[in-house]
One Martini backbone bead per residue (centre of mass of N, CA, C, O) as a GRO file, in nm:
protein
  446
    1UNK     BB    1  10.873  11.092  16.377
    2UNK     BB    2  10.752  11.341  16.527
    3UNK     BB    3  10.592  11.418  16.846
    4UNK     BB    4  10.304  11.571  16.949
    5UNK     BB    5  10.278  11.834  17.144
    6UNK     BB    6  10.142  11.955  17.459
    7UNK     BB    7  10.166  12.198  17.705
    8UNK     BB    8  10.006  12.297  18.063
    9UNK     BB    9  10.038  12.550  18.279
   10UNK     BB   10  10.057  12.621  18.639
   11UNK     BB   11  10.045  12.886  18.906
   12UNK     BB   12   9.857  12.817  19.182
   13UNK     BB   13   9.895  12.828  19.493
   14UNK     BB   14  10.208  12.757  19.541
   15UNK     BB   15  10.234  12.605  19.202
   16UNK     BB   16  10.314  12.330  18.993
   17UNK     BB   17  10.095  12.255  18.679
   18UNK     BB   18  10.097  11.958  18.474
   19UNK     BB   19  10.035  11.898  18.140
   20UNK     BB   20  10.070  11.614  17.900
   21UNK     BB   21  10.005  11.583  17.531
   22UNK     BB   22   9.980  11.321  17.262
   23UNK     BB   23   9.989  11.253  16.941
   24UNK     BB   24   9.813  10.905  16.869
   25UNK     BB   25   9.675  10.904  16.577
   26UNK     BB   26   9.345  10.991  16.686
   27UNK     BB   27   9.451  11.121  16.956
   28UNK     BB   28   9.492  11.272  17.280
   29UNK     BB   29   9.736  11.175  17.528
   30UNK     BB   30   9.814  11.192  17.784
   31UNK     BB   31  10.233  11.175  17.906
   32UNK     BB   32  10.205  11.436  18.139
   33UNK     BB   33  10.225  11.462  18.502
   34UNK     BB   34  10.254  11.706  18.736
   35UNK     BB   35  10.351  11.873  19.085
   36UNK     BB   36  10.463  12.156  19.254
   37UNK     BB   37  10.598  12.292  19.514
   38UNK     BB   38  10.612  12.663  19.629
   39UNK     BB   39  10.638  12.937  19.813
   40UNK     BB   40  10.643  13.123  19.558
   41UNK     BB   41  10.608  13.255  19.307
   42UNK     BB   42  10.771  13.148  19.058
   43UNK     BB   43  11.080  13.114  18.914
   44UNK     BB   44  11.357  13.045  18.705
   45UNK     BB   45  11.478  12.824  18.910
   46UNK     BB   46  11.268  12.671  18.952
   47UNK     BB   47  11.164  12.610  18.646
   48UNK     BB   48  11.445  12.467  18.500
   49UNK     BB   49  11.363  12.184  18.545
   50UNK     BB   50  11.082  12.202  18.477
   51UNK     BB   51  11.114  12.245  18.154
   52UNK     BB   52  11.227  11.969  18.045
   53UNK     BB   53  10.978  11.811  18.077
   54UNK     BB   54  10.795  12.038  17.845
   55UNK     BB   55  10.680  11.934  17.574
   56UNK     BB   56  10.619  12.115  17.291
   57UNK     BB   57  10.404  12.302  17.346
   58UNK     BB   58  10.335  12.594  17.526
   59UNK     BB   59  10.126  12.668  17.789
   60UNK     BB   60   9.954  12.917  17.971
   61UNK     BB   61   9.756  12.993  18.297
   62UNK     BB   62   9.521  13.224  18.347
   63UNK     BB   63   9.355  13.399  18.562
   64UNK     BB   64   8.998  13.501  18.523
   65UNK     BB   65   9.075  13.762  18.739
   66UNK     BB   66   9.266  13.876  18.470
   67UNK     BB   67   8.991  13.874  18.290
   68UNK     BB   68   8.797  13.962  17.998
   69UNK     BB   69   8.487  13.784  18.005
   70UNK     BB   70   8.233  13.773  17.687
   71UNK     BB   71   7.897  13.730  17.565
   72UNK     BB   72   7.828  13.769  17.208
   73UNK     BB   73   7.625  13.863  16.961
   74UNK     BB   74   7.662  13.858  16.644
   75UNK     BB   75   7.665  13.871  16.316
   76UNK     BB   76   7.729  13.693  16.060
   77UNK     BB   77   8.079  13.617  15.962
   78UNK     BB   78   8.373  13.635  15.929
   79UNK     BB   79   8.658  13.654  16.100
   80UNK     BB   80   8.737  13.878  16.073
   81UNK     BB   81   8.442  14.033  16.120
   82UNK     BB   82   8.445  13.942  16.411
   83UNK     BB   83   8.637  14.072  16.515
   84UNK     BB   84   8.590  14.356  16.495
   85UNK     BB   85   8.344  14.365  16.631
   86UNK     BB   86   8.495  14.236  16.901
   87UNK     BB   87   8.677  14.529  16.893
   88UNK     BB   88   8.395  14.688  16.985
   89UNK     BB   89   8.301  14.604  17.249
   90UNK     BB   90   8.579  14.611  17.418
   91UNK     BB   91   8.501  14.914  17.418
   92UNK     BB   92   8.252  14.880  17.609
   93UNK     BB   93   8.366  14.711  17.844
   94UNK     BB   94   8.628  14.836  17.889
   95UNK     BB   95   8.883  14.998  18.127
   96UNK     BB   96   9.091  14.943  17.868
   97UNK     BB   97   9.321  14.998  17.641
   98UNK     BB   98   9.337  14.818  17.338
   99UNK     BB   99   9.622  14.860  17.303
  100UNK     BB  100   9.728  14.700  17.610
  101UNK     BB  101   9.535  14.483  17.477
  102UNK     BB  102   9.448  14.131  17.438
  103UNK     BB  103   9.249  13.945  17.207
  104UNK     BB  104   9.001  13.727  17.170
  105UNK     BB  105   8.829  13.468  16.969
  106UNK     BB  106   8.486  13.231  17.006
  107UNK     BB  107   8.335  13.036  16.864
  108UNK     BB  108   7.992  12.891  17.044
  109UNK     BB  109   7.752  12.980  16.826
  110UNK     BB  110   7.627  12.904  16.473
  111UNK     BB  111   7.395  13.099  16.278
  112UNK     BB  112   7.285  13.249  15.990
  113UNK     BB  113   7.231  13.458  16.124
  114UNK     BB  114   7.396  13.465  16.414
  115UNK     BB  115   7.668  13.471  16.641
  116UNK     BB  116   7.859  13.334  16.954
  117UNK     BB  117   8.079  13.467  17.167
  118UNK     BB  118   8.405  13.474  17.297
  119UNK     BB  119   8.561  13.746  17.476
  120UNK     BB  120   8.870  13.790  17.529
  121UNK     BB  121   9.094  14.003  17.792
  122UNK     BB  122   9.387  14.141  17.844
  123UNK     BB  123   9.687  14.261  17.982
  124UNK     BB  124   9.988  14.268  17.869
  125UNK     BB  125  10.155  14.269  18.142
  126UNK     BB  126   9.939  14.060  18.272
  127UNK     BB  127  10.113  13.841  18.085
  128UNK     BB  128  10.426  13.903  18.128
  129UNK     BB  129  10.432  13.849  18.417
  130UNK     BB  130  10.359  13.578  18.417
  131UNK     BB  131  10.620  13.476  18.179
  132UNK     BB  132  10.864  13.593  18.307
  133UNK     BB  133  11.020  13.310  18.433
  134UNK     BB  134  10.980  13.165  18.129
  135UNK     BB  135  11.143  13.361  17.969
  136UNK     BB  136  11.430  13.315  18.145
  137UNK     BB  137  11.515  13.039  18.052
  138UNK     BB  138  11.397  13.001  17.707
  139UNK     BB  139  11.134  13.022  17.702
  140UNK     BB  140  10.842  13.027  17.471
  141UNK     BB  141  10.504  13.048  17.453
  142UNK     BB  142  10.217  12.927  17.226
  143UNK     BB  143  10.000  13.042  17.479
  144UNK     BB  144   9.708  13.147  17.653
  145UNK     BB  145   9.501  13.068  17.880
  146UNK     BB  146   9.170  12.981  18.091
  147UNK     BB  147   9.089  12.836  18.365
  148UNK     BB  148   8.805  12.839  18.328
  149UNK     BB  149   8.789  12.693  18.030
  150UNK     BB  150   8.949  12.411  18.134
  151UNK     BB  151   8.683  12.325  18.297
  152UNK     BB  152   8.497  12.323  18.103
  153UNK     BB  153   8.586  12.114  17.935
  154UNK     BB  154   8.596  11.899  18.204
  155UNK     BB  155   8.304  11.914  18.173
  156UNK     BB  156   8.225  11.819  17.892
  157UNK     BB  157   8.417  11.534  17.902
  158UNK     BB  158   8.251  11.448  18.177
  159UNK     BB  159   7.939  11.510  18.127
  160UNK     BB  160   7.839  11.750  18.373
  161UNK     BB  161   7.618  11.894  18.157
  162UNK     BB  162   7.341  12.034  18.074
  163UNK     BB  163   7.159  11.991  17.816
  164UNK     BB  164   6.935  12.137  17.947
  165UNK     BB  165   6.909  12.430  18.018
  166UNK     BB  166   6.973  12.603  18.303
  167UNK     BB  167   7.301  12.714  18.486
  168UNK     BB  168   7.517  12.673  18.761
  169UNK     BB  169   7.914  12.732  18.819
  170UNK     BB  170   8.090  12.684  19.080
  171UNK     BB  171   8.451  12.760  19.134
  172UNK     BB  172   8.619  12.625  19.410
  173UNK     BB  173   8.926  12.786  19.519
  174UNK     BB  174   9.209  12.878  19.720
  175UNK     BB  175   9.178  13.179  19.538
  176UNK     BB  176   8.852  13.125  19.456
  177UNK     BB  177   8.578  13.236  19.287
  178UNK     BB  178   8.380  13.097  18.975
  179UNK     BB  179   8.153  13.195  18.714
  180UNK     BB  180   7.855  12.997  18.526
  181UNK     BB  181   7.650  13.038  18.258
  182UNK     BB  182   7.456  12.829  18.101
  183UNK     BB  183   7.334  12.677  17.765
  184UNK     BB  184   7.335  12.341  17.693
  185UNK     BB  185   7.644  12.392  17.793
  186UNK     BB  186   7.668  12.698  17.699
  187UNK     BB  187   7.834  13.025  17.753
  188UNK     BB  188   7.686  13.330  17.879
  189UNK     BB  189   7.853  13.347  18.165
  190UNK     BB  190   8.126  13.527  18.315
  191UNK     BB  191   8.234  13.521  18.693
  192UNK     BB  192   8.428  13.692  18.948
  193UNK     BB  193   8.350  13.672  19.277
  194UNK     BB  194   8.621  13.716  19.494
  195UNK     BB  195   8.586  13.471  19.686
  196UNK     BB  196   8.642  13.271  19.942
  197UNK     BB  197   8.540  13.009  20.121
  198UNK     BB  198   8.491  13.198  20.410
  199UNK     BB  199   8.350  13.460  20.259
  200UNK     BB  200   8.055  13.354  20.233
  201UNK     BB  201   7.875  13.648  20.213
  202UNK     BB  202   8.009  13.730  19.991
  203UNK     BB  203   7.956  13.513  19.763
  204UNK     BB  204   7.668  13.541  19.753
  205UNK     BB  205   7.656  13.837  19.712
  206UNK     BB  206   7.754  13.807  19.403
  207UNK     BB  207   7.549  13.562  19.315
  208UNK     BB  208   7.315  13.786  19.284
  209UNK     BB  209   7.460  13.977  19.054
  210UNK     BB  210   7.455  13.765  18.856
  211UNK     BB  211   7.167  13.687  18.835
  212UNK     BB  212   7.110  13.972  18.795
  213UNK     BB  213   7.298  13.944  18.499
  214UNK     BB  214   7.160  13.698  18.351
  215UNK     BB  215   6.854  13.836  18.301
  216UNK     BB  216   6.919  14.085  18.180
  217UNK     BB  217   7.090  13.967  17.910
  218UNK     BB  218   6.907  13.679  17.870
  219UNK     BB  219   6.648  13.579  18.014
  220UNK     BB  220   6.783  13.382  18.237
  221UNK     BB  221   6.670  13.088  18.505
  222UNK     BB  222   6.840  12.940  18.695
  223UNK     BB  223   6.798  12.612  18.896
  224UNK     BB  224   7.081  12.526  18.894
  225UNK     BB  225   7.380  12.441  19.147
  226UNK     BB  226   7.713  12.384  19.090
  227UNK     BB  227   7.965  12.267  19.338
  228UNK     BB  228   8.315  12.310  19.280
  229UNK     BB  229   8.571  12.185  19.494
  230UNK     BB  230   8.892  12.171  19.678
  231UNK     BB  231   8.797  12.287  19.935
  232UNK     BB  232   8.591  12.255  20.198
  233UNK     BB  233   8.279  12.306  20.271
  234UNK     BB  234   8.142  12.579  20.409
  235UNK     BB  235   7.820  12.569  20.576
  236UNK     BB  236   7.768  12.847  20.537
  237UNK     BB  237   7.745  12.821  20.230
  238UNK     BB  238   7.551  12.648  20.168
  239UNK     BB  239   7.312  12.771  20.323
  240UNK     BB  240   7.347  13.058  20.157
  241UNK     BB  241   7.270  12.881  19.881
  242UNK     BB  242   7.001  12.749  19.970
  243UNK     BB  243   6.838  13.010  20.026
  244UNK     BB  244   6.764  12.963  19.750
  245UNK     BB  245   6.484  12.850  19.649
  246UNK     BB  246   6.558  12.891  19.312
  247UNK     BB  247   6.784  12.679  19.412
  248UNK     BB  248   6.963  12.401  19.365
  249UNK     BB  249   7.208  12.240  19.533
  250UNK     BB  250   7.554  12.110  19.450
  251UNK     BB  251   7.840  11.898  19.538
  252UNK     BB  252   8.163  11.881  19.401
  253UNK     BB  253   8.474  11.725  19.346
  254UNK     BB  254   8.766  11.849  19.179
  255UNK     BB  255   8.890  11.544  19.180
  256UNK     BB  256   8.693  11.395  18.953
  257UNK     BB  257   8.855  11.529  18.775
  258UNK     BB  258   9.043  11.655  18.607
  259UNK     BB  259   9.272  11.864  18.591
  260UNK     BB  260   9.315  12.169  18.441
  261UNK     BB  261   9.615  12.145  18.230
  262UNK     BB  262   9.432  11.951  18.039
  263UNK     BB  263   9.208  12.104  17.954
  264UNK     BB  264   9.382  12.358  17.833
  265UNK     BB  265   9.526  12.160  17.640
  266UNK     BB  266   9.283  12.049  17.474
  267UNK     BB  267   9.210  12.330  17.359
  268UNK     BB  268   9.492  12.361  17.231
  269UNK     BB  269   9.420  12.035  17.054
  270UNK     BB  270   9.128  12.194  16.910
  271UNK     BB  271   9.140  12.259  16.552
  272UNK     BB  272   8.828  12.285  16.483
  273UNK     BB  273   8.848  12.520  16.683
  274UNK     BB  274   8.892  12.878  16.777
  275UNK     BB  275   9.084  12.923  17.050
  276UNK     BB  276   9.187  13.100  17.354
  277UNK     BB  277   9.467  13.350  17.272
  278UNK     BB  278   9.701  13.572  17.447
  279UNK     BB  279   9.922  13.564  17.338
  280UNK     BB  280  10.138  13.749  17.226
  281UNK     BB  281  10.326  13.886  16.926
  282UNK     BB  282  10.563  13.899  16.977
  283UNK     BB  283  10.634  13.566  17.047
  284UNK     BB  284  10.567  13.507  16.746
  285UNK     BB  285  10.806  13.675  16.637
  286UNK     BB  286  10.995  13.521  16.761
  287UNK     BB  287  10.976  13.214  16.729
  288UNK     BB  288  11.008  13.259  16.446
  289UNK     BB  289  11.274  13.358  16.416
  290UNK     BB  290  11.400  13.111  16.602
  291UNK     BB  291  11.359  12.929  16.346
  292UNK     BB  292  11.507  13.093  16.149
  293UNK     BB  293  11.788  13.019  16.280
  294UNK     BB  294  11.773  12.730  16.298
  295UNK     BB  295  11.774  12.662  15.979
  296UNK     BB  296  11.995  12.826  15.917
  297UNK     BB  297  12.192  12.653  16.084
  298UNK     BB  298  12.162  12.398  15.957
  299UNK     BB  299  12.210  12.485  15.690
  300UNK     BB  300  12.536  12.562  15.714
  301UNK     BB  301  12.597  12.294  15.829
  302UNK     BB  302  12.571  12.150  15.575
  303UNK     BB  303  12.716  12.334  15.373
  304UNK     BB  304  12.972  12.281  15.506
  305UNK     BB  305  13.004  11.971  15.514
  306UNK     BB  306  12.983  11.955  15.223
  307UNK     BB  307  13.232  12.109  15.168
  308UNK     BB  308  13.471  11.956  15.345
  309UNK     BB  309  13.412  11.735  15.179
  310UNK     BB  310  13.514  11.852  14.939
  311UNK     BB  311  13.783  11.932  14.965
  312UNK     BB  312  13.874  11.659  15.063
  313UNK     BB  313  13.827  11.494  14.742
  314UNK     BB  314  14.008  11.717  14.603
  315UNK     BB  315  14.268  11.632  14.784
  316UNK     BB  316  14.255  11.368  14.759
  317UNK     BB  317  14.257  11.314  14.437
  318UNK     BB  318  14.486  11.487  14.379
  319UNK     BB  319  14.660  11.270  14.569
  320UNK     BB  320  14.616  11.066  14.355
  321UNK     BB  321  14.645  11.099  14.080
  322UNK     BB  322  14.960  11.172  14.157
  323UNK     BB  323  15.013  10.881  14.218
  324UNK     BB  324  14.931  10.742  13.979
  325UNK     BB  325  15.098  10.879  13.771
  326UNK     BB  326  15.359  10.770  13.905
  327UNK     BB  327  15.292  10.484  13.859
  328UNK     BB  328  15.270  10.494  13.537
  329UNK     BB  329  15.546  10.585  13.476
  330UNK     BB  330  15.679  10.327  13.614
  331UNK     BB  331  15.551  10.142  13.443
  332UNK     BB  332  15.659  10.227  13.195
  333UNK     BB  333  15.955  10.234  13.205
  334UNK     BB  334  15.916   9.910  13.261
  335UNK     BB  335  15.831   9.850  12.957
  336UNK     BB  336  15.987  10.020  12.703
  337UNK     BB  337  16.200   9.769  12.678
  338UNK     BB  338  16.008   9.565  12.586
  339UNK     BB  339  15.850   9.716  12.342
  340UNK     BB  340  16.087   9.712  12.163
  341UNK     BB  341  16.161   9.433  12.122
  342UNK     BB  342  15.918   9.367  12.006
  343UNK     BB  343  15.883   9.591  11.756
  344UNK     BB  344  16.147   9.450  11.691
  345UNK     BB  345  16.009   9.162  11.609
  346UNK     BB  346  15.779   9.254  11.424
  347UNK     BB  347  16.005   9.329  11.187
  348UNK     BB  348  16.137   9.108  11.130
  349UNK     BB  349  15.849   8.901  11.085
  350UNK     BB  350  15.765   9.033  10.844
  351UNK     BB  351  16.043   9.006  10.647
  352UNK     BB  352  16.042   8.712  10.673
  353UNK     BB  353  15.713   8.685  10.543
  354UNK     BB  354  15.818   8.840  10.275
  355UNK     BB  355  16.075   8.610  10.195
  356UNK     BB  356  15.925   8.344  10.253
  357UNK     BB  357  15.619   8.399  10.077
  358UNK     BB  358  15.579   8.348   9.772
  359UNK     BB  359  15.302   8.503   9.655
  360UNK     BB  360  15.530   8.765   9.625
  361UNK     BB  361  15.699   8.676   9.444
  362UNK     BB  362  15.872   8.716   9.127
  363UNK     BB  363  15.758   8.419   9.046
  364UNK     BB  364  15.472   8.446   9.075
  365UNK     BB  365  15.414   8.708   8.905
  366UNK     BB  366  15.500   8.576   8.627
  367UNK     BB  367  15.316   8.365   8.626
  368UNK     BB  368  15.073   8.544   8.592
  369UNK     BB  369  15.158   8.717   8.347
  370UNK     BB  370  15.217   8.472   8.132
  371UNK     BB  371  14.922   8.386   8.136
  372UNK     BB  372  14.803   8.711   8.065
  373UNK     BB  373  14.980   8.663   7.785
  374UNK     BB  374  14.944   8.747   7.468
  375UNK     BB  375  14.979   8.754   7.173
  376UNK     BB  376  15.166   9.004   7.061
  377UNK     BB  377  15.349   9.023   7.318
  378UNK     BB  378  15.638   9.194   7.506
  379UNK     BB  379  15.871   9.166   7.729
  380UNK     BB  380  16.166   9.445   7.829
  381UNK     BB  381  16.050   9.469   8.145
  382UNK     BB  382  16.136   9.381   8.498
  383UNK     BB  383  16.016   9.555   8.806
  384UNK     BB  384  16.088   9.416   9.148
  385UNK     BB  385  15.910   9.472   9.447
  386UNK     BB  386  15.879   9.380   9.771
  387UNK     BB  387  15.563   9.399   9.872
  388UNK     BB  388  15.463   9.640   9.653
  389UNK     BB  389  15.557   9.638   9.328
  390UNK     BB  390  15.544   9.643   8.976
  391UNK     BB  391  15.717   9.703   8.658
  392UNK     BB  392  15.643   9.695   8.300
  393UNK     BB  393  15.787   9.637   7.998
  394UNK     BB  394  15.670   9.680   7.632
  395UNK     BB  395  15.543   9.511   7.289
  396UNK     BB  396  15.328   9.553   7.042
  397UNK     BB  397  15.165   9.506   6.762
  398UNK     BB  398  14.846   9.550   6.893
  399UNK     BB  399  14.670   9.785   7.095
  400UNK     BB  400  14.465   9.546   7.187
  401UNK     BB  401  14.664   9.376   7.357
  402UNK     BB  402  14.734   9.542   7.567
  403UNK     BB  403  14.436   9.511   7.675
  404UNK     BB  404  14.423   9.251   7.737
  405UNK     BB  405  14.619   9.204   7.903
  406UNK     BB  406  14.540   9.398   8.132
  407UNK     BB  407  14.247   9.237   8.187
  408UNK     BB  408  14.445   8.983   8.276
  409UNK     BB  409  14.585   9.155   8.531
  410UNK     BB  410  14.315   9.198   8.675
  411UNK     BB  411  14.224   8.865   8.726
  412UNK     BB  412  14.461   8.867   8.926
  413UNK     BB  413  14.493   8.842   9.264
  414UNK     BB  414  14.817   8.949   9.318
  415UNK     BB  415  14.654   9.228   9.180
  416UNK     BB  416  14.506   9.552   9.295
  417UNK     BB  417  14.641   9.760   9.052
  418UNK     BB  418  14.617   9.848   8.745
  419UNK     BB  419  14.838  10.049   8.555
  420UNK     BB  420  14.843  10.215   8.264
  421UNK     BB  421  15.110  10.362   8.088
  422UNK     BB  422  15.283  10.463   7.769
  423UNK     BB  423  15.148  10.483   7.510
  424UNK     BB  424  15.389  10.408   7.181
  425UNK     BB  425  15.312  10.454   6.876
  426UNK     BB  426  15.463  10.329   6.592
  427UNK     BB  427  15.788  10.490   6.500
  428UNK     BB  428  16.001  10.465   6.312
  429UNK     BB  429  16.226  10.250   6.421
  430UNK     BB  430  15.938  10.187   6.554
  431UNK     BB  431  15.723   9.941   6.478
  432UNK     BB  432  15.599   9.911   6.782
  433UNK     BB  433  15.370   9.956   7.054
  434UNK     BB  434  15.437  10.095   7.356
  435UNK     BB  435  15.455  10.019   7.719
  436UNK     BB  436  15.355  10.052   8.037
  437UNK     BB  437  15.309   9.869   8.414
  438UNK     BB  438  15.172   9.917   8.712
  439UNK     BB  439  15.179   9.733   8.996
  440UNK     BB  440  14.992   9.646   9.253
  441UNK     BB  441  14.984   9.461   9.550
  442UNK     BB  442  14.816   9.240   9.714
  443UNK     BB  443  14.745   9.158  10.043
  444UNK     BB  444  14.805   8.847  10.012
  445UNK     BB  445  15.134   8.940   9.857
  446UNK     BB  446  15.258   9.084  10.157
   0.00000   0.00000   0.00000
């Protein structure tokens, strides 16, 4: 049985970073993590040995900075329509056309009227951008996720948010920073600050427009802020956040998590709930079609297989059956003479078997016919062929003895069968009345 896997590629800042899950039993388990580093973004020439590494599905991971994530509340209803309504809302926050971007929806928390989703969407270019190294290998992936939901998923996994009340995390690595702003561990907001941690006080900056975008739309004052960093916190981000009265904040090292594309591949083998998937359409009808050329190819290749196995059965066949027939006429042709040898002493055997046997002699035969005549019967003809009938002619006083006769030949073992006729009653010169009567001898008689 094929073991399912699933691969999560990641090249943010100068590097390729990847983990393989792999379902074993009821669980999926790490089986394959590397990270290499690259000059500058990878292209098909880096990636094509790390291809051969990547079982199973493999997901892109697009960074926050290039998507449009939005959590809004829709009223409950199927997925289908509730996709519908959330691509009636991308149309009042995006600042592109529909037409161009790929989206996705997330239901988040579902109650009975009121159900809170996550929209992503992105520029279908900026999502072809990232794929093109990867899909000059030869590889096409089958999702696209985003680094920010994926380290979502590491606090999740991790236990690391808080259950009751609001939180704030930011995510801060060379690339820039990206807030969250949970309710119960539940996101209601993500907001891309787009500064390094060099630039303290643009991050608090924009971190200042967060929180009053999340009291505005949510009426929620978040109190804990942990910031999650993977290169060294400068003094003064901290100062700048510490700043803030009403926020507690505390720092935390993301080498304490999982990868990135750990997370990234959890949520695409979490099949419980529709997680967010930017691939293209494009992509899925291409391996689609990728799917059904190679079944296509094993069929024809089975196909032929067969044919030529046949064929070859055929000729083969043709070419024993071809040798048979001339061994079995080899094998007649030296019978043939011993078999007439055989065939012509079975008929000497037969004729001295009825001449030297007695019961069907001519004289057992009389001796029968003499036993069963009865008196005033008188025989004046007696012909007699061995082996096969007997023939008498006679006459007598008075047509009932001929029956008696008749009755009395038919007595006897050695006649299979009395036929009478020629009875003439008699006639002028003629005293006595004449009959003929043909023996036909029994089986025992031959």
């Amino acid at each position: 049985m094929t073991q399912r896997s699933i691969t999560a590629v990641a090249w943010p800042d100068s590097q390729v970073e990847w983990s393989t899950l792999s379902a074993q039993k009821d669980a999926w388990n790490v089986t394959g993590h590397g990270q290499t580093a690259v000059a500058t973004a990878p292209d098909a020439v880096q990636l094509q040995p790390l291809v051969a590494q990547w079982p199973g599905q493999l997901w892109l991971t697009l960074p926050a900075a290039q998507t449009l994530l939005r959590v809004v509340t829709l009223p409950t209803a199927e997925a289908g329509e509730l996709r519908g309504m959330a691509e009636l809302q991308l149309d009042k926050f995006s600042p592109f056309s529909s037409e161009n971007m790929v989206m996705a929806v997330e239901v988040l928390e579902r109650q009975e009227k009121s159900t809170r989703v996550l929209i992503a969407a992105a520029q279908r270019e900026v999502i072809a951008a990232l794929a093109a190294p990867l899909l000059a290998t030869g590889r096409l992936p089958a999702g696209v996720g985003v680094d920010l939901l994926g380290w979502w998923q590491n606090l999740r996994a991790a236990g690391k948010l808080a259950e009751h009340g609001h939180e704030l995390v930011v995510i801060l690595t060379n690339t820039g920073a990206e807030l969250m702003a949970l309710e119960e561990g539940r996101p209601l907001l993500f907001r891309t600050l787009g500064h390094t941690a060099t630039d303290s006080a643009g991050l608090v900056e924009e971190l200042d427009f967060a929180l009053l975008s999340l009291e505005a739309e949510w009426g929620a004052a978040a109190k804990r802020l942990t910031l999650w960093h993977a290169p060294e916190v400068p003094a003064t981000l901290m100062e700048g956040l510490q700043a803030h009265a009403d926020l507690r904040v505390t720092a935390q090292s993301l080498a304490t998590l999982p990868a990135l594309t750990e997370g990234v591949a959890r949520r695409a083998a979490d099949v419980a709930e529709a997680t967010i998937n930017l691939v293209l359409p494009d992509w899925l009808v291409a391996e689609q079609q990728r799917k059904i050329r190679r079944r296509l190819t094993a069929v024809a290749m089975v196909v032929g297989s067969l044919w030529a196995l046949g064929l070859v059965a055929l000729l083969g066949g043709s070419q024993w059956r071809q040798h048979r027939v001339a061994q079995l006429q080899h094998e007649l042709t030296v019978l043939e003479k011993p078999a007439a040898e055989v065939r012509q002493q079975q008929t000497l055997l037969r004729l001295l078997q009825q001449y030297a046997d007695p019961t069907g002699s001519a004289l057992e035969c009389l001796r029968n016919i003499s036993a069963a005549l009865p008196d005033g019967v008188k025989i004046t003809s007696f012909t007699y062929t061995k082996g096969q009938t007997l023939t008498l002619r006679g006459e007598a006083d008075d047509a009932k003895n001929i029956y008696t006769f008749q009755q009395g030949l038919k007595s006897a073992t050695c006649f299979k069968q009395v036929q009478l006729h020629g009875i003439t009653p008699p006639s002028g010169k003629q005293a006595h009345t004449g009959f003929s009567v043909t023996l036909s001898l029994s089986e025992e008689a031959l």
